[in-house]
N, C-alpha and C positions, 0 to 999 in steps of 0.2 A: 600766606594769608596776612599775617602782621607787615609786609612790605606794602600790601594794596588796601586793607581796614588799618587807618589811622585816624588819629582825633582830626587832623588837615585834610583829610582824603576820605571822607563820608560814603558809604554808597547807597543810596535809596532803591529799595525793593519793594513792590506794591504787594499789598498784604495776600491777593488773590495767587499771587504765585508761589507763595512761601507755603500758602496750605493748600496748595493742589501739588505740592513739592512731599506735604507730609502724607497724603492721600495712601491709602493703602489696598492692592484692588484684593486682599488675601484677608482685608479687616470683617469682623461678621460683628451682624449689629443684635443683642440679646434683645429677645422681646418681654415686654414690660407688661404684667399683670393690671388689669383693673377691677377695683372692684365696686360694680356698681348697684349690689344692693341695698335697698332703701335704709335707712337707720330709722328706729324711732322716731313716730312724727305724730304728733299732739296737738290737737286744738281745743280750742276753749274762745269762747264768747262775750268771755269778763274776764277783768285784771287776772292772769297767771303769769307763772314762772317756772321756770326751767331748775333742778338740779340735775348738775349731772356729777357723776362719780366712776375714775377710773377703774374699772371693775367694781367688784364685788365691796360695799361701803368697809372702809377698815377705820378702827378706833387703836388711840391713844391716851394714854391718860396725861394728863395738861401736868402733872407734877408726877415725878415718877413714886416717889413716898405715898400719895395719895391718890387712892384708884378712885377716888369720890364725882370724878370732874374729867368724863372723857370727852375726845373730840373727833371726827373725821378730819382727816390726812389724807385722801386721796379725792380731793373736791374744794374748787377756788370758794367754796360759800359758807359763812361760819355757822355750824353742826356743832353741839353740843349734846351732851347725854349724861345723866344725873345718876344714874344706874335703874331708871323707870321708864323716863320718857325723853325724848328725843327734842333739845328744841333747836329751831332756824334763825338767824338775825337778818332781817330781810329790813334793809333803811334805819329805820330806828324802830320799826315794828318786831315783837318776837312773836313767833308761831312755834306749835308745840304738837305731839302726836304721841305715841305709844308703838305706832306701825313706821318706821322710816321707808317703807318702800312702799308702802300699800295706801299711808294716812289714814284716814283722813289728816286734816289740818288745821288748828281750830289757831284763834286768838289768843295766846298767853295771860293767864290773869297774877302772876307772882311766877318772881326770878327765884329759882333755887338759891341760898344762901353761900353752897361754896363758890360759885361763879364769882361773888365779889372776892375769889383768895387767887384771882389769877394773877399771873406773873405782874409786873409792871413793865413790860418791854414794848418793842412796838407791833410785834405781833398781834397783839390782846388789846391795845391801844384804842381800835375804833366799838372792840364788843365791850371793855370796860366803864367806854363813854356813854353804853346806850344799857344800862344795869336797872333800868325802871321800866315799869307801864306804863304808858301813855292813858291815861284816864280819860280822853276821845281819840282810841284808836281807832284808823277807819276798816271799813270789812277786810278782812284776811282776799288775797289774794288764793286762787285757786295755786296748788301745789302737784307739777310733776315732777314722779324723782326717775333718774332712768341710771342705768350700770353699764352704761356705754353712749357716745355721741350719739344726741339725738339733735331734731330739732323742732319748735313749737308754732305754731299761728293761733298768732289771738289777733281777732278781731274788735273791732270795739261796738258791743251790739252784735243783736241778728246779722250775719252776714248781708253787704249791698254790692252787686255786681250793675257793673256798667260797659253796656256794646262798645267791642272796636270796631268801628264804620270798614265794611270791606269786607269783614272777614265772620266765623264762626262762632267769635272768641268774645268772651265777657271777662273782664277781668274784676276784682276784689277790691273796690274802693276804702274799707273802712280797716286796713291793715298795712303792718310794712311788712310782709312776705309778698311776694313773688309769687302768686296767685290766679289763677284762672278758670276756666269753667267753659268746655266746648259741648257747645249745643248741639253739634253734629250727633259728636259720640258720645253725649250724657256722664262726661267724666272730666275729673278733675284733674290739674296741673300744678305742679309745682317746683320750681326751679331753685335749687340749695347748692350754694358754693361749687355752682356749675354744670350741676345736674340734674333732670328733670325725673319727675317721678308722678305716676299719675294713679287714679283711683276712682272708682266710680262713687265714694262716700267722703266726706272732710276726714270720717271716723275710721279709713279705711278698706280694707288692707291697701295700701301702697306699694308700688313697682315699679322698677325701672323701667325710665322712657324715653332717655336722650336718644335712642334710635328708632322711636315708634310714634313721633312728634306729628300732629295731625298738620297738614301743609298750611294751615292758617296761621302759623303760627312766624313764617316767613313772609307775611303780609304786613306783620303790624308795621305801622308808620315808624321810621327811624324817628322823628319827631314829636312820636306821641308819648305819655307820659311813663310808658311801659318800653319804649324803645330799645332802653336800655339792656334789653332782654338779647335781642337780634345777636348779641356776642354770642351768646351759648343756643341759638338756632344753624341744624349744619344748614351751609350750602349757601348761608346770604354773605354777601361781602361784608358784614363786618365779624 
């Protein structure tokens, strides 16, 4: 082999023969679970937001000497807890509740005191910047909390659907979700990180439907503004 592979002496081999060389006709190929039921899905009408929390919400206290000033650790969103109530730093607005899972969620009127003894690092950096009331802060945004991936549709306003020419299908104008509404079968659509879930209520229940997709749905114009969808419909070319 070192007599005929030399640095002078190269031999090209097309890649298709190298791996039908490794080919194994005794290889078994393991089948791969899916799981396609729905996660939590939320709507709302006016300004909301999403918490999510990987499991079950868990607190730490921000100095370990002082249990005065807990925080959540298992959620990208700063959670604070004073040892009464529960607050959110959403922009430079804070919101406040006594329920973390249930809320309600009102407007903050005064920062607890120990909140100004946090750390100086950068962790704490952007909630030590925002340690005031805004004295015209605008209405609190509606607050969902969820203890597993979920995901939300807020519209802006009453919901406004608009006909795809051709087909069954209306889609959700006044949103960026991935929305629709089949007039056929009085039920709703929604397409999340590739999979469709559908429900006869905005409010629910929702269940998996990337296999139960009404044929309208391989109508829509690749060029209409929803086109985009046609990736996660089976059976169309793209």
């Amino acid at each position: 082999l070192r007599s005929v592979f030399t640095p002078d002496a190269p031999m090209e081999i097309p890649l298709a023969t190298v791996t039908a060389a490794l080919e194994r006709s005794d290889a078994s190929i393991g089948e791969t679970a899916v799981n396609f039921d729905p996660p939590p899905i939320f709507h709302s009408d006016s300004p909301a937001l999403l918490v999510v929390f990987i499991g079950e919400p868990k607190l730490e206290s921000v100095n370990a000497d002082d249990p005065s000033t807990m925080f959540a650790i298992n959620t990208n969103w700063d959670v604070l807890f004073d040892g009464s109530e529960y607050y959110l730093l959403n922009g430079n607005q804070w919101l406040v509740t006594k329920d973390l899972m249930k809320g309600p969620w009102t407007a903050a009127t005064k920062i607890p005191d120990p909140f100004k003894n946090l750390p100086d690092d950068d962790n704490w950096s952007e909630v030590k910047a925002n340690l005031v009331v805004l004295p015209e802060a605008p209405a609190p945004p509606k607050v969902f909390v969820s203890d597993r991936p979920a995901e939300i549709i807020v519209t802006a306003g009453k919901p406004q659907m608009v006909p795809i020419s051709g087909t069954s299908l209306m889609y959700f104008s006044n949103t960026e979700s991935d929305l629709f509404y089949h007039t056929g079968g009085k039920s709703y659509y929604l397409l999340s990180a590739g999979r469709w879930f559908g429900s006869p209520s905005l409010d629910g229940p929702w269940g998996a439907a990337s296999d139960s997709l009404p044929e309208d749905f391989a109508l829509i114009p690749p060029a209409h503004p929803k086109g985009h969808v046609l990736t996660s419909v089976s059976g169309t070319a793209q």
